[in-house]
N, C-alpha and C positions, 0 to 999 in steps of 0.2 A: 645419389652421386656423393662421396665422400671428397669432402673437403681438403688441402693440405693444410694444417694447422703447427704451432708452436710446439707442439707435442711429439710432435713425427720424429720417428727415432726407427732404429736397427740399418739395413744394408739396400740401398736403393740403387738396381743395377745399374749404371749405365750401360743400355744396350746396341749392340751393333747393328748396323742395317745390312742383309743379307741381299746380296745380288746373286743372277747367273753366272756363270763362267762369262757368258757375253754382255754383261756389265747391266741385264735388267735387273727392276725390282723383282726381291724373289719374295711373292707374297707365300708362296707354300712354306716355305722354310721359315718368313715369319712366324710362324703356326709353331712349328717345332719349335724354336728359339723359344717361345716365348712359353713351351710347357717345361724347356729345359728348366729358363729361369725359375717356372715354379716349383718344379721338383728339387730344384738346390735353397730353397725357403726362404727366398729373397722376401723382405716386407715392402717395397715398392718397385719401381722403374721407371729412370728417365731417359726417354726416346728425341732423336734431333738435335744428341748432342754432340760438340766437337771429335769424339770419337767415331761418333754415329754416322759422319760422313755428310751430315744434313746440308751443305751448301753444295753437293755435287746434283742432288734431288731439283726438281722441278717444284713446284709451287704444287700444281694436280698431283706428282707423286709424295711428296709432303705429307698431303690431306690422306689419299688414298694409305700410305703407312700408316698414321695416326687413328684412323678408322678400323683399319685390319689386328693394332694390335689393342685398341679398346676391346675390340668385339670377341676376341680372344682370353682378354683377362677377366671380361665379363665383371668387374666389380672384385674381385677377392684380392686386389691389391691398388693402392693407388698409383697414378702415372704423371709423373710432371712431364712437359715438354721445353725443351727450347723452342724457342722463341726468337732468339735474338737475330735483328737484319741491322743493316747501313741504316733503313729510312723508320719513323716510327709508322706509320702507314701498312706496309708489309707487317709490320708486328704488330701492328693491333689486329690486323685480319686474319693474318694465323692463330691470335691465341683468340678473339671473339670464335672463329672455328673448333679450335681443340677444347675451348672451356663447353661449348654446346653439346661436343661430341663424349662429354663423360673425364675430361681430364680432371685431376685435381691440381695443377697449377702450372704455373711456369714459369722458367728458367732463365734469365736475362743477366748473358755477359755485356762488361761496358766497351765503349766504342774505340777504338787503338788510339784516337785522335786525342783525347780526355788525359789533360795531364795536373792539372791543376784539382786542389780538393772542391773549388768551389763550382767548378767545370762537373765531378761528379757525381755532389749533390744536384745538381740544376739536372742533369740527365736523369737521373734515375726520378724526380718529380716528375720529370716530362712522359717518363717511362709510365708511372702511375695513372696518371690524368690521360696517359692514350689509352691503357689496357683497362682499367678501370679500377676504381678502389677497392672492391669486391673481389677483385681475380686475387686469389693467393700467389707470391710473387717471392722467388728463389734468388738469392744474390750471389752470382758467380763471381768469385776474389782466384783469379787463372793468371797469375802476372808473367809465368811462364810463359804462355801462351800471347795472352793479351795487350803484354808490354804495359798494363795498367796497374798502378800500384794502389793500392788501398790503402791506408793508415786503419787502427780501431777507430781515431775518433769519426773520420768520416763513415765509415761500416755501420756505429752506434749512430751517429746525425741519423742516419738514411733510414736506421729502423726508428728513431722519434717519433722521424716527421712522420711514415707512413706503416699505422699498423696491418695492410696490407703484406709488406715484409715481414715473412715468417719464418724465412729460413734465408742462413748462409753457407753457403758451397764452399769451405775452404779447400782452397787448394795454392798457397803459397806454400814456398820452400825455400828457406829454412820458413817454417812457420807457427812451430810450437808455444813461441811465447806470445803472438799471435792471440792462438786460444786461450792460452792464459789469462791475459787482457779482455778480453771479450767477454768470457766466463767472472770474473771480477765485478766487470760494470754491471752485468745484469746480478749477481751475487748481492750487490752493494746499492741494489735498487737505482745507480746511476741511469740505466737503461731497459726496459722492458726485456726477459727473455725469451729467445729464439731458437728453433732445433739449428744444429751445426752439423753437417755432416761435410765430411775428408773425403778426398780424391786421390792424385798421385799416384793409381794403381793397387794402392792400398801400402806404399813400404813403409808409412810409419804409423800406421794402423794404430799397432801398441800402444805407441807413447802419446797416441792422438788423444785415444780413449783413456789412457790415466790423464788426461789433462781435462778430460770433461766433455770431450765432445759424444753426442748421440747415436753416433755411427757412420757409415762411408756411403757416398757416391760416386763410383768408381766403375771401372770396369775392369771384371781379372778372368782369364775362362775356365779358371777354379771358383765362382763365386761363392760356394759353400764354404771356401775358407775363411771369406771375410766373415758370411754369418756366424759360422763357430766361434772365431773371435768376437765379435760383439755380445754373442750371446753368453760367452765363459767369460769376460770382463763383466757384464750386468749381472751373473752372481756371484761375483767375488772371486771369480776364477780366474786370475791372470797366472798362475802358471802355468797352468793348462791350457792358457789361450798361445801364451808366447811360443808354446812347445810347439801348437799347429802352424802357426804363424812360422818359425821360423822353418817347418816341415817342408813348406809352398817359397818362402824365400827367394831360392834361386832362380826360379821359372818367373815370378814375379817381376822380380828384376831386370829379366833378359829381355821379359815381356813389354816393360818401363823405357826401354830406347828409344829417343827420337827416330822419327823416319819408319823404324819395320813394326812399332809396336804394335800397329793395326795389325799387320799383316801375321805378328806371331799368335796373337787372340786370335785371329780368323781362323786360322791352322787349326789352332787345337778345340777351336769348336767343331770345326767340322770334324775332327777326328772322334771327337767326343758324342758325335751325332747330332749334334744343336743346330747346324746347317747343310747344307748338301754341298756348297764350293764355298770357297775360302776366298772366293777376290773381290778386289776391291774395284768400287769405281773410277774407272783415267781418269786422269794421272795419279798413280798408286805405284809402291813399289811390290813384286812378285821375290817370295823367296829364293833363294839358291841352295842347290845341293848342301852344300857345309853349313848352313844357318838351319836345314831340316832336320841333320844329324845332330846337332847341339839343343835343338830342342828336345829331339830325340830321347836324346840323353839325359836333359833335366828332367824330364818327365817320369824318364826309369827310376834314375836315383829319387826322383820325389816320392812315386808308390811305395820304393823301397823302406823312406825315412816314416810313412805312415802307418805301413804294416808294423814297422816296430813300437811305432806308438798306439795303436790299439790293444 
């Protein structure tokens, strides 16, 4: 079982959870998804996470996902999970489960209530000491989401105290100086360094990786664009990367909406054959005619902007 470690670098998908039209788990489609993932050369994937729909799941469908797509990656990439619940109790039994089950670590956003820096160091200790000091442990910084703001020094405290913490999830915005900062302390031996991978869909992909970070965790249902990016940024190819990067752009974008953005990833994976239906589990919203045609549409002019770049 391969470990998540400080070194972990390239495009860690985050993946969607595939239901039926009638809102079950679709473990077949699982299957598909997760050889799409491989055919687009993702270097990891992390499953049960806020994209991923993971709070609409049951505790038993939870395990049974997390089992179906170990058993399908078989080892040729590693898989973090979220993790994160209201009670630490719940989260230590989900991750004691998915670390047994072959995961390589897990994912833990902080709690909406945490406002104070000393409130988030004390959480994330308690995080530690429930999950164990041995589980490799992914620090989600989603202030979009999470309404939790991080500062570096508190991000740098937390990886101190616990070498456990091997990775940070950035996904603040604006957030580039951020990485800056972060990249600095551990430059300057102020702090122990850690892989950093980006989120956000991937829109500042770019300027993430001129800034030093390892690569994304994200979810885009282009995921091969992110790898090509990361992969022509790590040989010195950043104009090549930006050309593909800005190729995907518009779809990215549209994709990045609050509210449908699930809903426009679902679309074009199904369309793409990575799943069989594109819905989501209630309460979810369902496309509309004029938001299929606009996809439609980014999608034609994207192929179009790609054939010219080959």
């Amino acid at each position: 079982m391969t470990r998540l470690d400080e070194t972990a670098k390239g495009v860690f998908v985050i993946s969607a959870t595939p239901f039926t039209d009638d809102g079950a788990l679709d473990l077949a489609s699982t299957d598909s998804m997760i050889d799409f993932y491989l055919e687009k050369g993702v270097t990891g994937i992390t499953i049960l996470g806020i994209m991923g729909e993971a709070p609409k799941l049951t505790a038993e469908e939870s395990r049974s996902f997390v089992k179906r797509v170990l058993r399908r990656i078989d080892g040729r990439i590693p898989t973090v999970v979220g993790v994160s619940a209201p009670g630490l109790t719940p989260m230590k039994e989900l991750s004691d489960f998915v670390m047994g089950e072959g995961a390589a670590g897990v994912m833990v956003a902080p709690q909406p209530n945490l406002k104070t820096n000393e409130q988030l160091v004390s959480y994330y200790a308690q995080v530690v000491e429930a999950i164990g000091g041995s589980t490799p442990l992914v620090l989600q910084d989603y202030p979009l989401t999470t309404n939790v703001v991080f500062s570096v020094a508190v991000i740098n405290e937390i990886i101190r105290q616990h070498p456990s913490c091997v990775m940070v999830k950035h996904e603040d915005w604006p957030g580039l100086n951020k990485i800056t900062a972060l990249r600095a302390a551990s430059d300057s031996g102020a702090t122990r360094r850690v892989s950093i991978l980006v989120g956000n869909g991937g829109l500042f992909l770019k300027e993430e990786m001129a800034r030093g970070v390892d690569g994304a965790m994200t979810g885009f249902a282009y995921p091969e664009m992110m790898v090509d990016v990361v992969n022509h940024y790590a040989k010195g190819q950043a104009d090549r990367a930006d050309d593909l990067f800005d190729a995907y752009l518009p779809l990215a974008r549209y994709e990045q909406q609050p509210g449908i953005g699930l809903s426009v990833r679902k679309y074009v994976m199904k369309k793409r054959g990575a799943i069989a239906s594109a819905a989501q589990r209630k309460p979810g919203p369902v496309l509309n005619a004029a938001e299929i045609g606009e996809v439609e549409r980014l999608i034609a002019r994207q192929d179009k902007r790609l054939a010219e770049l080959a």
